[in-house]
Structure formats: structure tokens, C-alpha cells
DRENVO-557545 format. One line per 10 residues: their letters; for each residue x, y, z of N, C-alpha, C, CB. Coordinates in Angstrom, 3 decimals, always signed. Glycine has a CB too. Example, Ala and Ser with C-alpha at 12.3 -4.5 7.8 and 13.67 -1.06 7.14 Angstrom:
DRENVO-557545
as = +13.190:-5.690:+7.800:+12.300:-4.500:+7.800:+13.200:-3.300:+7.800:+11.308:-4.473:+9.046  +12.850:-2.250:+7.080:+13.670:-1.060:+7.140:+12.900:+0.030:+7.870:+14.084:-0.598:+5.725
***
This chain:
DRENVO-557545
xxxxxxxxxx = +0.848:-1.182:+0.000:+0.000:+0.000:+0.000:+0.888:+1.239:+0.000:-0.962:+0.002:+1.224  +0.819:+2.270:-1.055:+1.716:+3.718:-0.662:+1.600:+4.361:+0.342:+1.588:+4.744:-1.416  +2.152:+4.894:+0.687:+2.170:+5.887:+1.944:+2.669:+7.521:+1.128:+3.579:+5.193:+3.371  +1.896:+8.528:+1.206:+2.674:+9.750:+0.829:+2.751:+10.783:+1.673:+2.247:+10.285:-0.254  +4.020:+11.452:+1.884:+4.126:+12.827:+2.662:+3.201:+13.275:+2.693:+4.864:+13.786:+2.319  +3.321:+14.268:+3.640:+2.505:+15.147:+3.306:+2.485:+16.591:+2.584:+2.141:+15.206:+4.183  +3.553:+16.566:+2.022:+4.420:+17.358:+1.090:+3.591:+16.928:-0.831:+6.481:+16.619:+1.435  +4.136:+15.818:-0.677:+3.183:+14.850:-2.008:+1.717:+14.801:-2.179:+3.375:+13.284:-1.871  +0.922:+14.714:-0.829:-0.323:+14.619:-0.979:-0.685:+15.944:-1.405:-0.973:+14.126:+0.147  +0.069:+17.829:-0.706:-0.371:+18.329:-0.787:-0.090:+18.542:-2.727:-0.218:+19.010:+0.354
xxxxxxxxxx = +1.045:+18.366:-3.044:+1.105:+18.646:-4.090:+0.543:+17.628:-5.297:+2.260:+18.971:-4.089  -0.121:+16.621:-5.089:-1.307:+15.523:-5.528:-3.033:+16.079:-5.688:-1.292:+14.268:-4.203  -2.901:+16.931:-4.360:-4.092:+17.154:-4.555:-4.499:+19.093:-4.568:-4.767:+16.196:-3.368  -3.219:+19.412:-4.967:-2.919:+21.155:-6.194:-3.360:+22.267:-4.635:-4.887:+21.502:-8.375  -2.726:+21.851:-2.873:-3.006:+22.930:-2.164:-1.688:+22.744:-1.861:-4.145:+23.051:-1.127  -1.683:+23.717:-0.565:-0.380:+23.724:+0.225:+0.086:+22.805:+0.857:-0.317:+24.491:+1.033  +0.925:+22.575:+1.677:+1.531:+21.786:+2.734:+0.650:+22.382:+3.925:+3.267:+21.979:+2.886  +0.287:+23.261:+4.112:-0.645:+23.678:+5.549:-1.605:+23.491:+5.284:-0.747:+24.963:+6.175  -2.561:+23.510:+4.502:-3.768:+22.882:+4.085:-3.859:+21.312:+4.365:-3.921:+23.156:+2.626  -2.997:+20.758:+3.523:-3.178:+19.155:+4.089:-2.836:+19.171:+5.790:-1.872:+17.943:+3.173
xxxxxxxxxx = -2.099:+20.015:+6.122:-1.708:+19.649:+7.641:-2.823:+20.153:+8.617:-0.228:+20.377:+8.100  -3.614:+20.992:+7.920:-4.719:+21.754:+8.485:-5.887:+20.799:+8.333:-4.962:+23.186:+7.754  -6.273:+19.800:+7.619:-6.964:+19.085:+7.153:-6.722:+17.467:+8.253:-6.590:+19.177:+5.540  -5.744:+17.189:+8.247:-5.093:+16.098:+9.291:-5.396:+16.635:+10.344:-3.564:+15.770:+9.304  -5.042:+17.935:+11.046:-4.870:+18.635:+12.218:-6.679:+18.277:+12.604:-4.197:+20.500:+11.974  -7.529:+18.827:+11.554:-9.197:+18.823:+11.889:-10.028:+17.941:+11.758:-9.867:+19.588:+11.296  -9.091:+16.433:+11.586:-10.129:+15.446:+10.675:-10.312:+15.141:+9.802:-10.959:+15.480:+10.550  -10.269:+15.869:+8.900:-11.156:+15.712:+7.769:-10.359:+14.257:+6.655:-11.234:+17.512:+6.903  -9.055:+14.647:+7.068:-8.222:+13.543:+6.082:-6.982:+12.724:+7.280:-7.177:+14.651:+4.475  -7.007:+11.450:+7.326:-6.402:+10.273:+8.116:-5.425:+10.503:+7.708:-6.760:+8.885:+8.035
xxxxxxxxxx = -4.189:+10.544:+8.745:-3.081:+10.493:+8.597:-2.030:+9.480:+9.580:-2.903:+11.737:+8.604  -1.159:+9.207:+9.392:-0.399:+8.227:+10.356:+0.900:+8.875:+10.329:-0.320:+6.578:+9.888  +2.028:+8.062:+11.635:+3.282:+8.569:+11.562:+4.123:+7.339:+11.206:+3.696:+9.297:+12.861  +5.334:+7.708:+10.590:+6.314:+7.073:+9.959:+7.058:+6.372:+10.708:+7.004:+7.792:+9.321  +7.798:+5.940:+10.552:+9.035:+5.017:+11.391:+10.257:+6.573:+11.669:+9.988:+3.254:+9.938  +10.214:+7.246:+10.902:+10.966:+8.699:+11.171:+10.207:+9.818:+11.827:+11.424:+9.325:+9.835  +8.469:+9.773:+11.669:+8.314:+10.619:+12.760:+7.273:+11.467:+11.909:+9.748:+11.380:+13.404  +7.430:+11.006:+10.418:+6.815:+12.075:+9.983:+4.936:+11.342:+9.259:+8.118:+12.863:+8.695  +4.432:+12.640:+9.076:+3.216:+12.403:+8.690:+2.926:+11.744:+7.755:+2.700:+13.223:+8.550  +2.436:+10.884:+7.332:+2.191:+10.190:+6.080:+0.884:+10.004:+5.839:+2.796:+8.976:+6.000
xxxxxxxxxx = -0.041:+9.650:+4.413:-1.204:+9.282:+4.241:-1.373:+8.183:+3.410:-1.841:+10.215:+3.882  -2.325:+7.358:+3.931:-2.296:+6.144:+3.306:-3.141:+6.351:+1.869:-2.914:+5.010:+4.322  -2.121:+5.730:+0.597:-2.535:+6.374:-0.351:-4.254:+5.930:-0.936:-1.376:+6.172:-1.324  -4.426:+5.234:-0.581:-6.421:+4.868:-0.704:-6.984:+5.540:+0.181:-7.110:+3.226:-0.351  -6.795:+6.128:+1.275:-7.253:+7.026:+1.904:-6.823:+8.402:+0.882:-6.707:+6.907:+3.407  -5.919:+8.689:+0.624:-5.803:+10.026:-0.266:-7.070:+9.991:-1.657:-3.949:+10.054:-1.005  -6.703:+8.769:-2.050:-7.278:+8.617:-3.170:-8.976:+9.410:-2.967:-7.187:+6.926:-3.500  -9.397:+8.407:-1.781:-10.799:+8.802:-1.793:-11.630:+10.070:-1.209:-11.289:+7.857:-1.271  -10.378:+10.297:-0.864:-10.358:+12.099:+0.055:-10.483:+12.488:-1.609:-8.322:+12.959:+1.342  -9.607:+12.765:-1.887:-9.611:+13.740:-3.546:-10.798:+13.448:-4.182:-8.327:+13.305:-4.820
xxxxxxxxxx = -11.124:+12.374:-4.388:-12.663:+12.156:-5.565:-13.491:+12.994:-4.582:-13.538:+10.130:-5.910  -13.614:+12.803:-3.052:-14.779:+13.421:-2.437:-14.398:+14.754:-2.365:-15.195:+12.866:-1.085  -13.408:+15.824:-2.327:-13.143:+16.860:-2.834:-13.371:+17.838:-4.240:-12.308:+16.636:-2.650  -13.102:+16.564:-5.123:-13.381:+17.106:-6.181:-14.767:+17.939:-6.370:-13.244:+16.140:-6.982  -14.659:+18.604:-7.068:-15.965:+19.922:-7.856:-15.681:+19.531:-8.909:-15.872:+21.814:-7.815  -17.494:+19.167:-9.590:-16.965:+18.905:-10.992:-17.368:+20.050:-11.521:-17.463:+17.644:-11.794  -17.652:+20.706:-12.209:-18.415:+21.892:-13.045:-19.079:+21.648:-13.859:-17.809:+22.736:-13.647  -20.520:+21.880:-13.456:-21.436:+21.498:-14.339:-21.578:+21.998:-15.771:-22.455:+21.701:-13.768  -21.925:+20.807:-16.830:-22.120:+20.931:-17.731:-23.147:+21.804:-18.148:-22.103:+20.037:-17.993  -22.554:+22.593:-18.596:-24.046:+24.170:-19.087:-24.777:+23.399:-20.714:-22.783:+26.689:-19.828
xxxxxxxxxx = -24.393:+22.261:-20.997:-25.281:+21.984:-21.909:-26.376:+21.204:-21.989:-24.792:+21.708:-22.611  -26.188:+20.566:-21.101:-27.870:+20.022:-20.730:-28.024:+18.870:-21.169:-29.131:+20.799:-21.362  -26.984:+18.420:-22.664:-27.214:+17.383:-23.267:-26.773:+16.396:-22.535:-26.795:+17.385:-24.405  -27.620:+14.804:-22.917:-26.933:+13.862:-22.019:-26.344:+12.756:-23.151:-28.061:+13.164:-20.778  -25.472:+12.008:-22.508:-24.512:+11.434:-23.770:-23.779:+10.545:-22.329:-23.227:+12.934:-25.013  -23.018:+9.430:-23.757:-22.307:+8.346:-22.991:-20.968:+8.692:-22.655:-22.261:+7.085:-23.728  -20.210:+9.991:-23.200:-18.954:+9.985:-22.823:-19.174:+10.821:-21.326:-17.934:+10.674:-24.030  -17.989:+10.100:-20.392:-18.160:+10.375:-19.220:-16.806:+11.277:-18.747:-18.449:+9.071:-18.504  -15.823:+11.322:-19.728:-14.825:+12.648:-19.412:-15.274:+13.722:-19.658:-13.628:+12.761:-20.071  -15.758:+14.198:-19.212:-16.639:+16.102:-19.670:-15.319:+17.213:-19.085:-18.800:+16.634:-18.213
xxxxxxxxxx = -14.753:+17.834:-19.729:-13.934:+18.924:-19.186:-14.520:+20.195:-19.306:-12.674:+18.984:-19.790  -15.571:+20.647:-18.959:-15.831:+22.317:-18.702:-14.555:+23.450:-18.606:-16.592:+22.448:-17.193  -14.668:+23.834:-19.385:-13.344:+25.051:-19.486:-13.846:+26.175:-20.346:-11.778:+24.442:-20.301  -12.530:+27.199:-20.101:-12.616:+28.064:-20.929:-11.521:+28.074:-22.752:-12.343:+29.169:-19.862  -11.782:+28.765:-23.692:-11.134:+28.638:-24.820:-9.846:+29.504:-23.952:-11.968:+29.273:-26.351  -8.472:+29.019:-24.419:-7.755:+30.207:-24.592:-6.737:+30.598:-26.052:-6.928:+30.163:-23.359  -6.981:+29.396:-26.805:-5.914:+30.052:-27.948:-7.182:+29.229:-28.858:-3.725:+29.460:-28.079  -6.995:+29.819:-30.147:-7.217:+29.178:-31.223:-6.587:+29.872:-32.276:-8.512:+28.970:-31.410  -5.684:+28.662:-33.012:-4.954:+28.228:-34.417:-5.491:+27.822:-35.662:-4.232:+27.233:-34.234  -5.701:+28.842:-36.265:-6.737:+27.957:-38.035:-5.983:+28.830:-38.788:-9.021:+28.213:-38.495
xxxxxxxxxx = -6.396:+27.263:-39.709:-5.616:+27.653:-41.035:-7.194:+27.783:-41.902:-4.223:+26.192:-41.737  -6.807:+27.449:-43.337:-7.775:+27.943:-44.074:-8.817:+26.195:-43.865:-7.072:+28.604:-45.892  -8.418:+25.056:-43.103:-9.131:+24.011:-43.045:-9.116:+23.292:-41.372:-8.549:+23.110:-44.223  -7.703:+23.659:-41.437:-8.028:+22.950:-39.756:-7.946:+24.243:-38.475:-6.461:+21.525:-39.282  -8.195:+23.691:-37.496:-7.697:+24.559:-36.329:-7.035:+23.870:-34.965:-8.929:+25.370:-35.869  -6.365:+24.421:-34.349:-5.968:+23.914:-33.210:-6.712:+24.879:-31.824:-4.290:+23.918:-33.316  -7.280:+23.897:-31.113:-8.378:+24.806:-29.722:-7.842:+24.120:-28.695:-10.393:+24.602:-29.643  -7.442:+25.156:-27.375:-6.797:+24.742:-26.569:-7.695:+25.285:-25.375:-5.402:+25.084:-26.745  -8.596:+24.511:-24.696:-8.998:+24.610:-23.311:-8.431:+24.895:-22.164:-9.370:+23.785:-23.045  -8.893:+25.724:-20.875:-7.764:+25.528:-19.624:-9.960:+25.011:-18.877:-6.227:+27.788:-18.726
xxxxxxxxxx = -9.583:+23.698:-18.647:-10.407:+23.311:-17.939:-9.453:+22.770:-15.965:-11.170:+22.043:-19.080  -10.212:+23.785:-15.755:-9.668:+23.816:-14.067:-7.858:+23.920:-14.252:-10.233:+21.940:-13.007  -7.198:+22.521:-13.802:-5.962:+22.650:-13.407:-5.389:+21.934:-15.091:-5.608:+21.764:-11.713  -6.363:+21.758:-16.062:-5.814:+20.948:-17.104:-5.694:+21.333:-18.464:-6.444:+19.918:-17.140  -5.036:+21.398:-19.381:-5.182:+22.184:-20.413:-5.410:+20.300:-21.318:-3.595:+23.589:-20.775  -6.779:+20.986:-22.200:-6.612:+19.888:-22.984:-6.543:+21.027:-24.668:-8.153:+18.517:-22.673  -6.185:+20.009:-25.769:-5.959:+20.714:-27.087:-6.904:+19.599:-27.955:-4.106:+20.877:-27.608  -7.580:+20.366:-28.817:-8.265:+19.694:-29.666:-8.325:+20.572:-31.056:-9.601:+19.362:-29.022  -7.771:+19.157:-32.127:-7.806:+19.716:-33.387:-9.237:+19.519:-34.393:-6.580:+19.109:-34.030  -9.661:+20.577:-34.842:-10.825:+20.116:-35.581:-10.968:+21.041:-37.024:-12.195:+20.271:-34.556
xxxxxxxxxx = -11.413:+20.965:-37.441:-12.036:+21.859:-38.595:-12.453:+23.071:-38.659:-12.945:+21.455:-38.994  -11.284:+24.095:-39.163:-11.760:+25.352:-39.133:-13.123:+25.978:-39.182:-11.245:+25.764:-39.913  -13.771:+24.858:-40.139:-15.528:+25.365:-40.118:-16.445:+24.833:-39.139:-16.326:+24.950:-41.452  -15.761:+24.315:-37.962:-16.644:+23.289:-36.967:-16.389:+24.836:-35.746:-15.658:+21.093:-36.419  -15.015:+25.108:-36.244:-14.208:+26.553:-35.015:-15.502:+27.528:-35.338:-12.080:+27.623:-35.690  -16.073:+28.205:-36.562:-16.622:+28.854:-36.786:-18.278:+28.833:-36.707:-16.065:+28.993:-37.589  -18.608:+27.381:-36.835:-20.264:+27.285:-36.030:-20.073:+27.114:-34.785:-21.318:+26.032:-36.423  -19.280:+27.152:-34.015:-19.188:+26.768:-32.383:-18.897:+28.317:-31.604:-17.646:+25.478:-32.025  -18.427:+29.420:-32.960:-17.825:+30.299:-32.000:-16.828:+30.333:-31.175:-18.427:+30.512:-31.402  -16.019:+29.352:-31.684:-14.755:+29.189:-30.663:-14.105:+30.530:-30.542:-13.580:+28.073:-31.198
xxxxxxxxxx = -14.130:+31.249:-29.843:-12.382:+31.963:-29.655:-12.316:+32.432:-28.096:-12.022:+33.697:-30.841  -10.967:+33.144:-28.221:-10.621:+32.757:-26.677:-11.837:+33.820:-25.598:-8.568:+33.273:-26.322  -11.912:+32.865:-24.731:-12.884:+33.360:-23.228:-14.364:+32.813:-23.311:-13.091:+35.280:-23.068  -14.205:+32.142:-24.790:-15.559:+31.061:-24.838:-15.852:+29.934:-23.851:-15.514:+30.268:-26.104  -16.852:+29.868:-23.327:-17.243:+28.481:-22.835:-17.424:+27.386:-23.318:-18.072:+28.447:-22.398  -16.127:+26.422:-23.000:-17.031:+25.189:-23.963:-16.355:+23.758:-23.430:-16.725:+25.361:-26.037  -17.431:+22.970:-23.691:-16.631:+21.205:-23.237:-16.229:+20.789:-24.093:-17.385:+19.921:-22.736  -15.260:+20.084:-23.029:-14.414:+18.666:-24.426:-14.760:+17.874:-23.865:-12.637:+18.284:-24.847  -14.627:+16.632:-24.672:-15.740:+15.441:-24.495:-14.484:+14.372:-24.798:-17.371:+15.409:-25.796  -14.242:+13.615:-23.775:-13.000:+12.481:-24.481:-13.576:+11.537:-24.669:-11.719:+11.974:-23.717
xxxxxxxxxx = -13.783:+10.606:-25.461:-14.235:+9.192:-25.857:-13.239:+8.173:-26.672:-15.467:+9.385:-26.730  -12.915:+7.637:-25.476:-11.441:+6.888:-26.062:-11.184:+5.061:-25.680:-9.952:+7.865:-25.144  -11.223:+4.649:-27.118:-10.643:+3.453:-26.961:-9.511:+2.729:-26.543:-10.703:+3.202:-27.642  -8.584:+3.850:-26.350:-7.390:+3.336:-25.480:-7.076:+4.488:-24.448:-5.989:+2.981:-26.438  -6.732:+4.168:-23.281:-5.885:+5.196:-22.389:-5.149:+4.656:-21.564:-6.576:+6.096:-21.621  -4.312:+5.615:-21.912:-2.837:+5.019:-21.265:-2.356:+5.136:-20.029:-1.785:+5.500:-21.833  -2.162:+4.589:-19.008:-1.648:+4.870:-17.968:-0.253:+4.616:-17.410:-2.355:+4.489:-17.374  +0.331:+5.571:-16.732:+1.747:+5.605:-16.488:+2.043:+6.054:-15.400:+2.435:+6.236:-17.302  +3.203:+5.027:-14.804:+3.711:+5.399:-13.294:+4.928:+6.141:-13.386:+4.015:+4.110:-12.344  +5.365:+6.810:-12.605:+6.478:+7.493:-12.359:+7.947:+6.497:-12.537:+6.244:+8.094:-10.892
xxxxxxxxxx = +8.541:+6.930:-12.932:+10.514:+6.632:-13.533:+10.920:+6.337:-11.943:+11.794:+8.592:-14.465  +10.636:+6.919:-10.710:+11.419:+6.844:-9.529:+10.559:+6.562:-8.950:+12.160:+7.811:-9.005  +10.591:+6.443:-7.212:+9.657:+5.973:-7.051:+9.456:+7.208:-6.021:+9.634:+4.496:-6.791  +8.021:+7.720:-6.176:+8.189:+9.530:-5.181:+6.984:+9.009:-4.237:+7.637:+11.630:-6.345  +6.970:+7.601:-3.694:+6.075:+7.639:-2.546:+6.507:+6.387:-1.864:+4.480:+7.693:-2.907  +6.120:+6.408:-0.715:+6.393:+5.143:+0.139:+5.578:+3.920:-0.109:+6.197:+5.452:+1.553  +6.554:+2.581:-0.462:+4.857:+1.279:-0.276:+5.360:+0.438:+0.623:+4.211:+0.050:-1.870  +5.939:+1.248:+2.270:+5.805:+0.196:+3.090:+4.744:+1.041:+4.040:+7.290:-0.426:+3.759  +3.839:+0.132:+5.305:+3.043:+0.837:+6.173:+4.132:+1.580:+6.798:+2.122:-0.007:+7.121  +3.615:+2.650:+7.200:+4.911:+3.630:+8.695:+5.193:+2.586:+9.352:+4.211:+5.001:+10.139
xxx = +4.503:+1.595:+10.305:+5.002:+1.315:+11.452:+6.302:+0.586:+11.058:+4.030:+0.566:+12.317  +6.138:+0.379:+10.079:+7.464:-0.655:+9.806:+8.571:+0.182:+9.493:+7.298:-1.761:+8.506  +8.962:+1.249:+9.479:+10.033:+1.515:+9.465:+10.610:+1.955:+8.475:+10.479:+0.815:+9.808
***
């Protein structure tokens, strides 16, 4: 099972280091001590702290549909040529880019400070662990 600082968690879940410690300090998120002394969180406990944290932002379109990645954001760049375009979202902490058809840019109204979702619907996704290893997978008590 991982164990992460509380240095990692805070920077896992995009606050401070006093926030998570403020959060341990009040409850709200389980924490344990290390074989060195220091705070750690058990990473399925982090995990399920963050989903129950999360805010999603509701979809202002009303429509309902099977893709279940919805990114609510704002436009901030758009790239067209005389056929394609490149549209680059900042939804919350994530920038996604989507290439489409200059004439799809122009019935949608894309340009920058527009509101709009991206919709991922994907037959493959990839997942990837870190090159080093930036968390603990023994319990604290052990040392």
C-alpha cells in the first residue's frame, strides 16, 4: 500500500503543505506517523479524500450522452488555417488541445474566453507510473 508525505499529498491534490496539515490537524483527512516521525497518508485514503473533494463543473449543456470525461473550461488560444484549427482549453488545473475543422471553429464560435466542453471518448488510455519511485509502499510502522 503507498504511503505519501505530506508534502506529495499536498502537491497531488494542487493545495499547500498547511492545508493538508490543516486538514489532518481537523479530521477531515487520516493520517499516520512514519518510522521517522513524519506524517504520512495512506494512499487509498488520499485517493478517496480527492474524488470526495473534487468539484466537478457542471455541464451548461444540458445534453446527455455516454462519454463520461466532460472537461468544462474556458477557450484560450485558437490556431486555423484555411481548413483545420488547433483549440486549446484551460479546464480547471488541465489544459486539454483539440484539433478540428476550421468550419466546426466557426459554427461553435470558438475563440478565446468562450465556454465550452471537451468530451473524451477513447478506446485506449494510457496509464503511467512514475521513472522513480516519489512515494512510500511500506506501512509507517514498519520503518
Amino acid at each position: 500500500m503507498p504511503y505519501f508525505r505530506v508534502a506529495e499529498a499536498a502537491r497531488l491534490l494542487g493545495v499547500s503543505d498547511d492545508t493538508v496539515r490543516r486538514w489532518v490537524e481537523q479530521g477531515h483527512l487520516a493520517a499516520e506517523v512514519d518510522g521517522a516521525g513524519r506524517k504520512v497518508v495512506d494512499g487509498a485514503v488520499l485517493a478517496a479524500f480527492a474524488r470526495a473533494q473534487a468539484t466537478e463543473v457542471p455541464d451548461p449543456t444540458g445534453v446527455g450522452r455516454s462519454a463520461r470525461n466532460r472537461f468544462v473550461g474556458l477557450v484560450t488560444e485558437v490556431k486555423a488555417d484555411a481548413v483545420m484549427a488547433q483549440v486549446e482549453l484551460q479546464c480547471g488545473p488541465h489544459r486539454v488541445v483539440s484539433l478540428m475543422s476550421t468550419e466546426a471553429v466557426r459554427e461553435l464560435e470558438l475563440v478565446p474566453g468562450s465556454l465550452a466542453v471537451a468530451l473524451v471518448k477513447a478506446t485506449q488510455v494510457i496509464v503511467e507510473t512514475p521513472d522513480r519511485v516519489v512515494q512510500s509502499t511500506r506501512h509507517p510502522a514498519a520503518g
